[in-house]
Steps between C-alpha positions, in 0.01 A plus 500: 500500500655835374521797766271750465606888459526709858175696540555858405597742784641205716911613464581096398700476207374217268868353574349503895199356377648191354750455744265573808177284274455211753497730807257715378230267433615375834485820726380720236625838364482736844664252709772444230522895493547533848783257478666674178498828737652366780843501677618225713809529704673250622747511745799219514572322172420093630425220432137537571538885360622357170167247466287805587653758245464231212177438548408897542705605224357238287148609638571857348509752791625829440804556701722271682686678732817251686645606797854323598830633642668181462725294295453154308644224724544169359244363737254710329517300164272219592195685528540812316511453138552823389849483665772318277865380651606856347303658681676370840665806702295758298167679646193350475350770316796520264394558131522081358202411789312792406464471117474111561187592699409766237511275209219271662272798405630833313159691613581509863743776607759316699758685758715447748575707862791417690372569860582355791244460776119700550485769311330838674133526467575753292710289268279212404208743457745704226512143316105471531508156486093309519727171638756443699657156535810427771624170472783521777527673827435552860150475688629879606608601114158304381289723716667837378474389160129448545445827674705619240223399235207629704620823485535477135197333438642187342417120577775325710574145453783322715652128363836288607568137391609282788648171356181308404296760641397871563269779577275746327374799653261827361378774566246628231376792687149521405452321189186490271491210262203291268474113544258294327224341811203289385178742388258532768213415242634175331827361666584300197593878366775745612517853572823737546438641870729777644630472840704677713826331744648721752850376600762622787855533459764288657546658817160485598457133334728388765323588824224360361340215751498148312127369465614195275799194476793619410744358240880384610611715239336874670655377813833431396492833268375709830781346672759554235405856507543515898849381471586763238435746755734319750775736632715176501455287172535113511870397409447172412190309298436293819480817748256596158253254543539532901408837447237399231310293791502729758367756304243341387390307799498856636265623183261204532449576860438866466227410248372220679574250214603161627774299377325144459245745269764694295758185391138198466673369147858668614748354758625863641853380569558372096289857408709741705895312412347537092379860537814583669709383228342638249472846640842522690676674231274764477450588853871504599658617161207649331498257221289518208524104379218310395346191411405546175160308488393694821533800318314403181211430709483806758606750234238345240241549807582821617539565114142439417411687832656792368303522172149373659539805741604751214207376242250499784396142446484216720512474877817599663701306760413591819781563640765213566592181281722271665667257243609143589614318190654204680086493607353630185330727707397909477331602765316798555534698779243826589748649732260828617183606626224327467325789242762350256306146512224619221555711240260821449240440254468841253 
């Protein structure tokens, strides 16, 4: 079937109309707009970074915006494939990545900023970005970056691989979006309903009381965070995982979540010694190493996130996933008040 021509007055090229056919019939024309005028920045060039930007890019935002003081490390070639062995000791925003990531899609405007760190308020609302996407950091440099967006009005979302694992976390604001629900007159039809889903950002996520079971994976990431903040880090990968355990026995019992609950298909002891390995690196040296199929399927999730928030379709993720491949699991956790638990009907 041939594509047909843009509608007049739309701004889509009839090269963006072929290229972008499928996703129109899919979302339709306004929610593919609102993707072709966005700008997404993304902050830390990973593994799970470099799944997200593919898919985006191939999506056809706008603007891609990356964000990276670093350098290429040789570690960094197993899950980034827009790094080559060349590319080892150069930055991560050098010019090869960048038109490797620009050739996926010549309509999206594709840049790199070499910042270190949270940028001012004032900063990130000079880029006006719509997302924001951190894929490395502290809970403490998380929750600025999210504040961060608030005050520029863009949609945070927070993502780390952990060996088989890892988390998702956003924070949509208040987001308006159209899902198909069964008609009210014959349920054997469909009708596109509007709804509204408030969110909270990070910090507020957090002292959130837990009405529900929580997954190994939120503890251990809730725990990870806590021994970030440490004023004495862990010197070895056993006083890790000692650390790992006490934190989180500490966690659960704050929340009143029981053990015996938490780890039902899990032994704790095998969880906590894998999730310590996997995540040692990058708590002690900041490491940005990655299992490669972790990454293909958190940055393909958080991905398709992305672009259901921007074209206003499809219920979003409310407001933790918690990934457990060595479980094939992704559970959902509504980390908030309780008004989050239904969206508003419009």
């Amino acid at each position: 079937m041939s594509s047909p021509p843009p509608p007049q007055g739309t701004g889509v090229t009839e090269d963006e109309a072929a290229l972008y056919d499928r996703q129109i019939r899919l979302w339709g024309l306004e929610a593919q707009n609102r993707m072709r005028s966005a700008h997404i920045v993304v902050v830390t060039l990973s593994g799970v970074a470099t799944e997200v930007i593919k898919n985006v890019v191939l999506a056809g935002i706008g603007k891609l915006t990356i964000v990276d003081a670093g350098i290429v490390l040789e570690e960094d070639l197993s899950a980034s494939f827009f790094f080559r062995a060349d590319d080892v000791g150069q930055p991560r925003i050098s010019d090869a990545p960048l038109q490797r990531i620009q050739q996926l899609n010549p309509h999206v405007g594709i840049q790199g900023v070499a910042h270190e760190g949270v940028p001012s308020h004032k900063a990130l609302q000079e880029l006006r970005p719509n997302v924001v996407i951190v894929t490395s950091g502290t809970k403490e440099e998380l929750v600025q970056w999210n504040d961060a967006c608030r005050s520029a009005d863009a949609m945070f979302f927070a993502s780390a691989a952990q060996g088989m694992g890892g988390f998702v976390f956003c924070d949509l604001g208040a987001l308006t979006y159209a899902t198909e629900r069964p008609s009210p007159d014959d349920p054997s039809e469909k009708v596109l309903k509007r709804f509204e889903q408030t969110f909270v950002p990070l910090s507020e996520s957090l002292k959130a009381p837990w009405s529900f079971r929580p997954s190994p994976g939120l503890i251990a990431t809730l725990a990870q965070w806590a021994i970030m903040q440490d004023t004495t880090p862990p010197s070895t990968l056993n006083d890790y995982e000692q650390a790992l355990e006490t934190h989180a026995s500490d966690i659960m019992s704050s929340k009143n979540a029981k053990t015996a609950s938490v780890f039902r298909r899990r032994d704790a002891k095998t969880f906590y010694a894998h999730f310590a390995k996997a995540t040692y690196d990058a708590v002690t040296r900041r490491s940005t190493a990655s299992f490669a199929p972790t990454c293909a399927i958190l940055g393909g999730f958080v991905a398709q996130a992305v672009l259901n928030a921007l074209g206003q379709r499809e219920e979003p993720v409310v407001n933790w996933c918690i990934l457990d491949a060595a479980m094939g699991s992704a559970d959902i956790h509504l980390l908030g008040p309780a008004s989050m638990a239904q969206p508003t009907a419009l």
